[in-house]
C-alpha positions in Angstrom: -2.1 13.3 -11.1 -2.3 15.5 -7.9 -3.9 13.4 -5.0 -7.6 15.0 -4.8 -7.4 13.9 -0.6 -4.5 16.4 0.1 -4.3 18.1 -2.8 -0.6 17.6 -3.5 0.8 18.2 -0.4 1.3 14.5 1.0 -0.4 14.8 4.7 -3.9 15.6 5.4 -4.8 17.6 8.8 -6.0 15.3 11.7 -8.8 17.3 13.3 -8.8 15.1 16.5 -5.0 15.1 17.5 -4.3 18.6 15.4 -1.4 17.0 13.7 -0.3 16.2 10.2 -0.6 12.9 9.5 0.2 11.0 6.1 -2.4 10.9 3.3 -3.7 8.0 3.3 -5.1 7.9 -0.5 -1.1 8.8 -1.9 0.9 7.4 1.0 2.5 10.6 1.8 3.8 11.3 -2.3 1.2 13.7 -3.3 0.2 11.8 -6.2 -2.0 8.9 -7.0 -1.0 8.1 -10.4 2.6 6.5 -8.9 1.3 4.5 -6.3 -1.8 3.6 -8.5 1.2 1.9 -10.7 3.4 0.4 -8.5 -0.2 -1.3 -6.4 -1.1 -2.3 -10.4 2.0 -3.7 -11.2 1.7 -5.7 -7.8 -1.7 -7.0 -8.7 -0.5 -8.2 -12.1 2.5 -9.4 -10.7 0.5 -11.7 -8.2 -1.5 -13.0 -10.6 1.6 -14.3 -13.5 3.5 -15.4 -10.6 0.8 -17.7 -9.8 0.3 -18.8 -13.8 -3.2 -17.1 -13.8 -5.1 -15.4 -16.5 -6.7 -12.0 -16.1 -9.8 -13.6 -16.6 -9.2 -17.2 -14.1 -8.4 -14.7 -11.5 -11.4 -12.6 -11.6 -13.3 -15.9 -11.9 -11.8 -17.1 -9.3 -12.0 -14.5 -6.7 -15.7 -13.0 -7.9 -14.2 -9.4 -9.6 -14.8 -7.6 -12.6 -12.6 -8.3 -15.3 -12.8 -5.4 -16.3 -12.1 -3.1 -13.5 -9.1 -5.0 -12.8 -7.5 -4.5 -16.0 -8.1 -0.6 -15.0 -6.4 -1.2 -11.4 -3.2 -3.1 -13.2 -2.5 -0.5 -15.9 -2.9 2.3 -13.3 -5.8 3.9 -14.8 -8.2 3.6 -11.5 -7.6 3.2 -7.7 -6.1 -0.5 -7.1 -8.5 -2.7 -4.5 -6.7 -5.5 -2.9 -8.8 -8.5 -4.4 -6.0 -11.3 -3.9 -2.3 -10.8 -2.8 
């Protein structure tokens, strides 16, 4: 999925110093579905590592079950909620 901040092109224009600077929605890649992955995979990752349940986590920390299920299979913008 093309990044909808720079539009594919990796860096965004900084109006105040007039410079190219890295997008900061895609990280500089132009897309949002990789890094929306790789942060997902992170989240999940986390979470087993410390013998945790989708559902203990969210409990735990005060999320949305639901919308974290989203982050870790890439299918909406990852938050950092613990990690």
């Amino acid at each position: 999925m093309t990044c909808p901040s720079c539009l594919g092109f990796g860096f965004v224009f900084a109006f105040l110093t007039g410079k190219k600077i890295a997008c900061e929605a895609c990280g500089g890649i132009g897309k949002v579905e990789q890094l929306w992955l790789r942060h997902g995979a992170e989240m999940r990752k986390w979470r087993l590592d410390h013998k945790m349940t989708l559902r203990e986590a969210c409990r735990k920390y005060n999320v949305d079950p639901s919308n974290v299920s989203k982050m870790e299979r890439g299918l909406i913008k990852p938050k950092r909620y613990w990690g």
